[in-house]
C-alpha positions as CSV (number, residue, x, y, z in Angstrom):
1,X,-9.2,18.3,-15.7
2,X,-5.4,17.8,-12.6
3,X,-6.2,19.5,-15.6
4,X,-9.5,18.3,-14.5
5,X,-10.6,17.6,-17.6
6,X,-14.6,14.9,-17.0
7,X,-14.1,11.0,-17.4
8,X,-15.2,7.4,-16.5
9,X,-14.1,4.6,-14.5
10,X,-16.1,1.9,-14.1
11,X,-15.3,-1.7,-12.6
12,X,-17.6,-4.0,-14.3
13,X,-17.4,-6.8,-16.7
14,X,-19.2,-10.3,-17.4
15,X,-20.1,-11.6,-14.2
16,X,-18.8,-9.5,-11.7
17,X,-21.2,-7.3,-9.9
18,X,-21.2,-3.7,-10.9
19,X,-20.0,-1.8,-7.7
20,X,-22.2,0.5,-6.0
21,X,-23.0,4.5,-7.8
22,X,-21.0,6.2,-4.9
23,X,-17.9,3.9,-6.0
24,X,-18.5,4.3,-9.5
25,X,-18.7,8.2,-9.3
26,X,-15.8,8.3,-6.6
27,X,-13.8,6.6,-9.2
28,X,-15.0,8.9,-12.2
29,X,-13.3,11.7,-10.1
30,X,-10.1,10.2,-9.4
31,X,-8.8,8.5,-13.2
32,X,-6.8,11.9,-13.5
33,X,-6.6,13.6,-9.8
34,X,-5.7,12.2,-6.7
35,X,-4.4,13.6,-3.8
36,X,-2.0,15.4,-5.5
37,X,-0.8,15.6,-9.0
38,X,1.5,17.3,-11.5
39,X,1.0,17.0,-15.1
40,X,2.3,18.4,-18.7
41,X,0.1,18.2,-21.5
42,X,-1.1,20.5,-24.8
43,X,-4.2,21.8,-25.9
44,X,-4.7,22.1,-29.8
45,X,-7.8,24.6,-30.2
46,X,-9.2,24.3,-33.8
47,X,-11.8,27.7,-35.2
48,X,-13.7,28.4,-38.2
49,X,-11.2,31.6,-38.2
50,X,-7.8,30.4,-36.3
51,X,-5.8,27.7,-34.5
52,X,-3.1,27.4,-31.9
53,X,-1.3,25.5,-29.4
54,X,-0.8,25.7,-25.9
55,X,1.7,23.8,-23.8
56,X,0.9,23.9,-20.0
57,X,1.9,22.6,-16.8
58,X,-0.7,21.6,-14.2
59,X,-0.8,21.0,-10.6
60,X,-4.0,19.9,-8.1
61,X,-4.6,18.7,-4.7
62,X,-7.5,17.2,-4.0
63,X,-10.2,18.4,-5.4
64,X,-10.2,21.8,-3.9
65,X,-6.9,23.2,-5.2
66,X,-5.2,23.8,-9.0
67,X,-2.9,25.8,-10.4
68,X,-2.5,25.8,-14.4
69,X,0.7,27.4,-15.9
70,X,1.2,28.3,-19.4
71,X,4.2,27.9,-20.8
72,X,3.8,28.4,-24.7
73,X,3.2,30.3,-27.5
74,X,5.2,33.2,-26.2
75,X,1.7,35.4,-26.5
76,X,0.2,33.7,-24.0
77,X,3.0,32.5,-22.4
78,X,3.4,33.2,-18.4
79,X,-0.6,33.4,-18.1
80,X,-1.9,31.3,-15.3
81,X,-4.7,30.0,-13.5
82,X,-5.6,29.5,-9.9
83,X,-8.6,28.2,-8.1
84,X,-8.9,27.0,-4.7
85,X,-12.3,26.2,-3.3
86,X,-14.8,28.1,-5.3
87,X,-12.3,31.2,-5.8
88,X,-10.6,31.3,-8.9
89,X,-8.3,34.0,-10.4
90,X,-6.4,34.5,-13.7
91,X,-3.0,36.2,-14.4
92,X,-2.5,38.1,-17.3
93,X,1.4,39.0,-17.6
94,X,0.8,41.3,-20.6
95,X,-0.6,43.7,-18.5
96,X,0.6,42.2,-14.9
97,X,-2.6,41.7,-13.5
98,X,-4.8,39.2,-11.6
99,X,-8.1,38.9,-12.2
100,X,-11.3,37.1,-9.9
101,X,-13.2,34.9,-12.1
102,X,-16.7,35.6,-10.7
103,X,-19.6,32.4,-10.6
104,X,-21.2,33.7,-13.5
105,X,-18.3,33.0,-16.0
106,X,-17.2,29.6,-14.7
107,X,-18.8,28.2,-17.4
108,X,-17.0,30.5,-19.6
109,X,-14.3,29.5,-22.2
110,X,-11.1,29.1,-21.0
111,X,-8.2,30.6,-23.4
112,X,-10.3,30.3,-26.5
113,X,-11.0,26.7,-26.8
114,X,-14.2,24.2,-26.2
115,X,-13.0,24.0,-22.6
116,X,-15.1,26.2,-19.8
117,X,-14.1,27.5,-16.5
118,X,-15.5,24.7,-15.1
119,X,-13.6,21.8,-16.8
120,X,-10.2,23.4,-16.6
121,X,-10.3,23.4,-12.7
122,X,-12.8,20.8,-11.9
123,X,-15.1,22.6,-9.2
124,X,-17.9,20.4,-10.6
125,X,-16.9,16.5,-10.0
126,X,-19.4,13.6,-10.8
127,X,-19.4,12.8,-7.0
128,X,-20.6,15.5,-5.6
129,X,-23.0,16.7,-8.0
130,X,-24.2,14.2,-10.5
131,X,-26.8,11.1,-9.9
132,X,-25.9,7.9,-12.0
133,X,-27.2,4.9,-13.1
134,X,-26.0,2.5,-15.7
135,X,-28.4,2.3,-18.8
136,X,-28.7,0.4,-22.5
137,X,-29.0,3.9,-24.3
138,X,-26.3,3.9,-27.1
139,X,-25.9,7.9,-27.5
140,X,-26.2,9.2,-30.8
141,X,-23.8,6.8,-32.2
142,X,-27.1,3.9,-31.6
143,X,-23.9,1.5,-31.7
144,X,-24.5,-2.1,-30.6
145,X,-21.1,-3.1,-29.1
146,X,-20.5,-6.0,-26.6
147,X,-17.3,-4.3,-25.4
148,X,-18.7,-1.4,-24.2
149,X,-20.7,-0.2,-21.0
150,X,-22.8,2.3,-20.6
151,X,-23.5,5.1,-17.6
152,X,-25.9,7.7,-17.5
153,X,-24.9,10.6,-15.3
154,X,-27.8,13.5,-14.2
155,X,-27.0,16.9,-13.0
156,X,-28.4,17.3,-8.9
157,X,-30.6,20.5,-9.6
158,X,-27.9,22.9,-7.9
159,X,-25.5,22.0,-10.4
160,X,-24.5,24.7,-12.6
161,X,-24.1,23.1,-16.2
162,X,-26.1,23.7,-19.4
163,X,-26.7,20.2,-20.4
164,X,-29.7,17.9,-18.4
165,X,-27.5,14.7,-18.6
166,X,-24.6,12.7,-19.6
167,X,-24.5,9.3,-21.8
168,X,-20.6,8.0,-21.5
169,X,-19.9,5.1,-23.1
170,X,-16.8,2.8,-21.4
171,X,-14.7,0.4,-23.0
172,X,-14.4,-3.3,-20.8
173,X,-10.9,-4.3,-21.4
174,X,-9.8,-2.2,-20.7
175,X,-11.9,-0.6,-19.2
176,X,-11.7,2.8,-19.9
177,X,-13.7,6.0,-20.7
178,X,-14.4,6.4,-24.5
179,X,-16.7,8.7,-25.3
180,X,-18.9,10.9,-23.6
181,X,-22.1,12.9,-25.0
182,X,-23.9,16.1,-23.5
183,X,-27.4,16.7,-24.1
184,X,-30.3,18.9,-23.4
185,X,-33.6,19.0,-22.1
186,X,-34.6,18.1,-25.5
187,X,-32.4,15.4,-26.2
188,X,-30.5,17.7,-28.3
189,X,-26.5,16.8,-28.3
190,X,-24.5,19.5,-27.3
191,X,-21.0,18.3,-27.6
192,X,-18.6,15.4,-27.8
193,X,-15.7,14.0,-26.2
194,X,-14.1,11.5,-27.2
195,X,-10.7,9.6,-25.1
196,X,-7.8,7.7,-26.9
197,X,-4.3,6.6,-27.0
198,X,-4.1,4.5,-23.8
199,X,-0.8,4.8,-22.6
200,X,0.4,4.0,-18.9
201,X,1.6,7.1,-16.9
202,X,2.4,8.0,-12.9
203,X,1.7,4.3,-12.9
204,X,-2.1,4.3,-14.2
205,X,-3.5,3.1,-17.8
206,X,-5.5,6.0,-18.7
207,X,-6.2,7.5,-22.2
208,X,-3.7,10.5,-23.3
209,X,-5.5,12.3,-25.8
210,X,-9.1,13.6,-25.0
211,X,-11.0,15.3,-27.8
212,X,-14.0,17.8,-27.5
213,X,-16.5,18.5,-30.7
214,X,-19.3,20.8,-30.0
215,X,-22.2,19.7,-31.8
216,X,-23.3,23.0,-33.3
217,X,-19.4,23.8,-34.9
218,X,-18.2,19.9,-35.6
219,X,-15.6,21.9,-37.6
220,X,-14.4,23.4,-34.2
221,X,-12.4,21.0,-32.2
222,X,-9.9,21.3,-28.8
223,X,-7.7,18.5,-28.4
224,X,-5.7,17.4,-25.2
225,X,-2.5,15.5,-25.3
226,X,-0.9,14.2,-21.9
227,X,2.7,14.3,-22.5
228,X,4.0,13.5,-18.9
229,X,2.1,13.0,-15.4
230,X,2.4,12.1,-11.8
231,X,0.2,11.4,-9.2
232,X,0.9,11.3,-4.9
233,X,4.5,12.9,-5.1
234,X,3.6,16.3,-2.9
235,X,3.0,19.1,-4.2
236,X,4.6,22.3,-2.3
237,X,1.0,24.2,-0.9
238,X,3.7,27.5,-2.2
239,X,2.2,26.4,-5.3
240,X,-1.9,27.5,-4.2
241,X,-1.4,30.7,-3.6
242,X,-2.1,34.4,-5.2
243,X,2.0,35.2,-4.6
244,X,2.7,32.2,-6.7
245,X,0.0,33.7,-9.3
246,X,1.4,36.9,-9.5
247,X,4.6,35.6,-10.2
248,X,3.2,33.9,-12.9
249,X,4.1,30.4,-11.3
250,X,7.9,30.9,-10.7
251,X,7.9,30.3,-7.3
């Protein structure tokens, strides 16, 4: 997300035991956020009508607090994010104002792109609110590939998402998250992501780019690009709160 942005981590490989589901999802969570991170990245957001780029700076703890800063183009420049617990609030600097994002809109867009409320900040994680299991099913792609894994992950019914489950297909060496497809109650896809260019940063192999195609607009695309991270340096708790907001995240 972290720009908590959803992903997979699984431990399993020919002949070694695949680890329990509470490991697996525990692990799912923590690929991008750990106790505390820092990241800079861009989001490319493609439109049948327009397209732009955002460069941002991120900061989480745990998995209750982020703050999301955004640094350019100079329109939206300034704008930031904050959520901590269930709260979240955005600042507008055009018109100097902070605004509570209610429960109804978290899975709302976020600045435009294929990104929701939800995804930006990460209140839903795969621990706390998603069943798994691993399973043969190949996605919509019906690929046959011995270097790949697959995990099935099921909303618990309290979970507010508009898709009824998850197939994410994981690469084994490494092993990594690769693609992930949404569907619905139908079986219908409802969007893609894909992960790639696995780079190593703050010490971790994870992918840098992460790509999200909704299935209904496959002309529409928002891409993100990890430039620079850091996980378990501190983060100042200054940075969580509505002062630092208001201030547009120059404190």
């Amino acid at each position: 997300m972290s720009l908590i942005i959803p992903v997979i981590l699984i431990l399993a490989s020919a002949g070694v035991a695949q680890p329990a589901v509470a490991d697996v999802l525990h692990d799912l969570d923590q690929l991008y956020r750990s106790d505390n991170s820092h990241s800079e990245m861009s989001m490319h957001i493609v439109t049948e009508h327009w397209e732009r780029t955002l460069t941002m700076e991120i900061w989480s703890e745990g998995r209750d607090k982020t703050f999301i800063k955004v640094l350019s183009p100079a329109r939206q420049a300034g704008s930031a994010t904050l959520r901590i617990g269930s709260e979240m609030w955005n600042y507008l600097p055009n018109t100097n104002s902070t605004v509570r994002i209610p429960p109804s809109m978290m899975t709302g867009s976020w600045m435009g792109s294929d990104i929701t409320n939800n995804d930006i900040v990460k209140e839903i994680t795969y621990e706390s609110d998603y069943t798994a299991e691993y399973t043969t099913g190949h996605g919509s792609g019906n690929e046959h590939n011995d270097n790949l894994f697959y995990l099935k992950l099921t909303p618990e019914p309290s979970t507010a998402v508009v898709w009824s489950y998850i197939v994410c297909a994981i690469s084994t060496n490494p092993v990594l998250p690769v693609r992930e497809e949404y569907y619905d109650q139908h079986d219908n896809l409802i969007k893609t992501i894909t992960f790639s260019d696995v780079q190593t940063m703050g010490g971790r192999t994870i992918p840098t780019v992460m790509k999200v195609i909704p299935a209904d607009k496959p002309e529409q695309s928002t891409t993100i690009t990890w430039s620079n991270t850091s996980f378990n340096q501190g983060v100042s708790e200054d940075v969580f709160t509505l002062d630092n907001l208001q201030d547009g995240g120059n404190r």
